[in-house]
C-alpha positions as CSV (number, residue, x, y, z in Angstrom):
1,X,131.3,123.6,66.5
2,X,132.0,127.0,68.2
3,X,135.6,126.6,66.9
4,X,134.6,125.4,63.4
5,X,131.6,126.8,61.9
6,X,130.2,125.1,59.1
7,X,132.2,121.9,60.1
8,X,130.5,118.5,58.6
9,X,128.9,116.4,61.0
10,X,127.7,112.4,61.1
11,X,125.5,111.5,63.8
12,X,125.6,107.7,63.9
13,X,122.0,105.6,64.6
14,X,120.2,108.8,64.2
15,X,116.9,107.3,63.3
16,X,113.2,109.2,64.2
17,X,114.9,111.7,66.3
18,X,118.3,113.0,65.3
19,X,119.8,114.5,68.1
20,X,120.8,118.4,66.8
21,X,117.5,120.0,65.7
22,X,117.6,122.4,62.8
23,X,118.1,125.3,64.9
24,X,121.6,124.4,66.2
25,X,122.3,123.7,62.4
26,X,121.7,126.7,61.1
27,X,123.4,128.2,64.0
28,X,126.9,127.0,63.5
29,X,126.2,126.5,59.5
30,X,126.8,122.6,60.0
31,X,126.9,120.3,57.1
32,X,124.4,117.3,59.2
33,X,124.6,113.6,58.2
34,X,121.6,111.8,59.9
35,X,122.0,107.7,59.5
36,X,120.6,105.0,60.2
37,X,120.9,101.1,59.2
38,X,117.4,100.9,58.2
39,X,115.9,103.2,56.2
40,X,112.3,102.9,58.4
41,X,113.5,104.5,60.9
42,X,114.3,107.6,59.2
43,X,111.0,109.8,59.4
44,X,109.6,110.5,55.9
45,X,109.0,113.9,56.9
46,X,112.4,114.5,58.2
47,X,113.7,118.2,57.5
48,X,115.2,119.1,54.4
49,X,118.1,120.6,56.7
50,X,119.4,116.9,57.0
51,X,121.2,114.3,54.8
52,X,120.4,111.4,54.9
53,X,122.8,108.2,54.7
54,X,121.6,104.7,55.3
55,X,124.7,102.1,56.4
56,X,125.7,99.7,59.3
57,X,129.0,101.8,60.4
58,X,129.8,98.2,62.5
59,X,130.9,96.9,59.4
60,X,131.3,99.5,56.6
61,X,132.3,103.5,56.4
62,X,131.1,106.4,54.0
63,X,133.7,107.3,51.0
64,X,133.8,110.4,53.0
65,X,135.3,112.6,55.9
66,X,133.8,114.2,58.7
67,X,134.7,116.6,61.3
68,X,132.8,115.6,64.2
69,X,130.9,112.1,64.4
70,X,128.7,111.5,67.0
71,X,126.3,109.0,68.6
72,X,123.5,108.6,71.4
73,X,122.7,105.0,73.0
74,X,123.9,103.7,70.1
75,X,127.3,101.7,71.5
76,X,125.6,99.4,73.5
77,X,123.8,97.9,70.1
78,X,127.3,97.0,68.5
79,X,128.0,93.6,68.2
80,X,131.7,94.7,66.6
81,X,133.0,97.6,68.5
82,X,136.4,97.0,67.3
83,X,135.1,97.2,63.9
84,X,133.0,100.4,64.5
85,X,135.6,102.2,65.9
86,X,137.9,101.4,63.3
87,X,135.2,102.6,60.6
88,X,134.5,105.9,63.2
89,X,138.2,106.2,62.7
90,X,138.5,106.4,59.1
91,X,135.8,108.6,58.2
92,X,137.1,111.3,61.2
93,X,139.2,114.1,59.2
94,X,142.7,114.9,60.6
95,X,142.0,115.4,64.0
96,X,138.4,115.4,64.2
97,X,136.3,114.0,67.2
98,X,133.5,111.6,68.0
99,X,130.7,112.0,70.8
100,X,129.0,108.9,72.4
101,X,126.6,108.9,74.8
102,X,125.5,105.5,76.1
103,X,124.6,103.1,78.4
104,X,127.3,101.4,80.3
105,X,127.4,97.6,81.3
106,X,127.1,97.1,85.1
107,X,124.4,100.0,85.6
108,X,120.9,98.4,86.9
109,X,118.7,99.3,83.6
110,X,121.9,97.4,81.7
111,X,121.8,94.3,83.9
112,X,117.9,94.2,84.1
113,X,117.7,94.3,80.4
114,X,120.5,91.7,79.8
115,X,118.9,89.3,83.0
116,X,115.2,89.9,82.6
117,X,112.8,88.7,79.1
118,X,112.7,91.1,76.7
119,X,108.7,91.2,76.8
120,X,109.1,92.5,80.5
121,X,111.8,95.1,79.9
122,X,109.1,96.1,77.0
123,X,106.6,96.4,79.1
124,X,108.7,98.4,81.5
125,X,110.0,100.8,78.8
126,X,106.9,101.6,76.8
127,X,104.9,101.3,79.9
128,X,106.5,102.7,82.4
129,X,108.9,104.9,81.0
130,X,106.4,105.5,78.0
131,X,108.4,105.4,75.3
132,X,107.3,106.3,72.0
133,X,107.7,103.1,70.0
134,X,108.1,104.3,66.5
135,X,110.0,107.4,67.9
136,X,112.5,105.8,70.6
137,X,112.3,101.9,69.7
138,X,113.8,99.2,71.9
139,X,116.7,97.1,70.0
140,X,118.9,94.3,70.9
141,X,121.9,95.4,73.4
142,X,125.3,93.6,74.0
143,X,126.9,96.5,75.7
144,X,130.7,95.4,74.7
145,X,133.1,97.8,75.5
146,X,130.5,99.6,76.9
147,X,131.8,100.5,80.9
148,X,132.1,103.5,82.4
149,X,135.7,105.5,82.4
150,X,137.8,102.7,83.6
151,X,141.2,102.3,83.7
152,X,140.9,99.4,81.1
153,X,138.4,100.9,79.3
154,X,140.4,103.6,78.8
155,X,143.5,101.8,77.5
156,X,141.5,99.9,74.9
157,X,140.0,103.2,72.9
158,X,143.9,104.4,72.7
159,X,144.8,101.5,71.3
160,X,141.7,101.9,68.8
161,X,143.9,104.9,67.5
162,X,142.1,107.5,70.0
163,X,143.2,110.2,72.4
164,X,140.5,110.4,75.0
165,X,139.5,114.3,75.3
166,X,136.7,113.6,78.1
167,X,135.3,110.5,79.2
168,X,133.0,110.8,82.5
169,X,130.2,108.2,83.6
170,X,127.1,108.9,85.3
171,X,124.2,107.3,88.0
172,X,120.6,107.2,87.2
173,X,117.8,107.1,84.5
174,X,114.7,107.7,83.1
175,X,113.0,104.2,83.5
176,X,111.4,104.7,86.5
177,X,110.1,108.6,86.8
178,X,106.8,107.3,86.4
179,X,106.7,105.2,89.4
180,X,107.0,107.3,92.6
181,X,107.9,104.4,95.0
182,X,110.7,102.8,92.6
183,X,111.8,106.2,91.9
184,X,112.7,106.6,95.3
185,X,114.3,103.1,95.6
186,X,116.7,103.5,92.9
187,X,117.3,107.2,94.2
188,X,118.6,105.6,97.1
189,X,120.9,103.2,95.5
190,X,122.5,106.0,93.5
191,X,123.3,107.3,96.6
192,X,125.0,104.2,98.0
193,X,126.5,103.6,94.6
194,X,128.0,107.3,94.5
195,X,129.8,106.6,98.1
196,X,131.4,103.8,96.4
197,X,133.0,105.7,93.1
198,X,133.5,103.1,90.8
199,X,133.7,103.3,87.3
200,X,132.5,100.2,86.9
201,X,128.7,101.1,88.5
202,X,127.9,104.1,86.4
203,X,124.1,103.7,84.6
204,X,125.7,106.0,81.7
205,X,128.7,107.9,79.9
206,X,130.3,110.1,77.6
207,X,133.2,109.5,75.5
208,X,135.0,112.2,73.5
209,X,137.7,111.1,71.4
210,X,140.2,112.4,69.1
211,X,141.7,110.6,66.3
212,X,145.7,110.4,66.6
213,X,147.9,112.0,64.2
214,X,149.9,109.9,62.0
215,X,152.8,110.0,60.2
């Protein structure tokens, strides 16, 4: 955005709370695309600074280009990555990037919501971590293709068409700030976790890609 004012931007899954506020838009003099698959989700009184788009980009694309799309905790609710990334793909202008933030597969929040009933990891999100539901709702996750930077992980975006510009992961989350005593437990296990640096054990990450020339 520094390097492109007035660049046209697609944030992906925006919903209640898209992630630029109005601020940073008139900053850089960005063209913003909020969407969302469900048109509920979009706040009626969402600001006039926005567009508004409602579509599933798992399996269909806008008739139109973008320089920069991005997403956040979006990827792990994609049944079809392949699919997605293929639609991210087409809708990117020559050169242009995606952002996604997201949560990554082997992290403890991931496992504990893929292990435990989804009443319980309500309970624990809108409880606990007290979560707005109509602002930050909980939705199904299959976290495919969702890992940390991996070596694997890595290959398969490039063969999506990609050149990987950044892609770090990272320990810890938000569940638990609430609760002093499991605060401090999973504190602790970042700690052990960071001594082994894996990949593969991150709770989160964030992927920057670049679509490939072709020609």
């Amino acid at each position: 955005m520094e390097q492109n004012k007035g660049c046209k931007v697609l944030e992906i899954g925006a919903g209640a709370s898209p992630y630029l506020d109005k601020e940073t838009i008139k900053k850089y003099n960005l063209k913003y695309t909020i969407s969302d698959i469900d048109s509920e989700q979009i706040r009626p009184e969402i600001d006039p600074y926005y567009s508004i788009k409602i579509f599933d980009a798992g399996s269909e694309k806008l008739d139109q280009t973008f320089d920069l799309i991005l997403s956040h905790m979006v990827l792990e609710h994609i049944k079809s990555p392949e699919k997605f990334h293929d639609n991210i793909k087409k809708m990117l202008a020559p050169a242009g990037r995606s952002i996604h933030f997201f949560a990554t597969k082997y992290g403890v929040p991931s496992i504990s919501n893929t292990l435990l009933p989804s009443k319980f990891t309500e309970w624990i999100v809108y409880r606990l971590q007290k979560r707005d539901p109509k602002l930050e709702g909980k939705f199904p996750a299959y976290y495919r293709q969702c890992y940390g930077p991996t070596a694997s992980a890595k290959r398969w975006f490039k063969t999506q068409g990609y050149s990987i510009i950044l892609y770090n992961g990272y320990l810890g989350h938000g569940y638990l700030y609430h609760v002093p005593v499991l605060n401090f437990i999973e504190q602790q296990w970042n700690k052990f976790i960071k001594k082994l640096a894996s990949p593969y054990f991150t709770s989160n990450a964030i992927l920057v890609l670049q679509k490939k020339e072709t020609t």
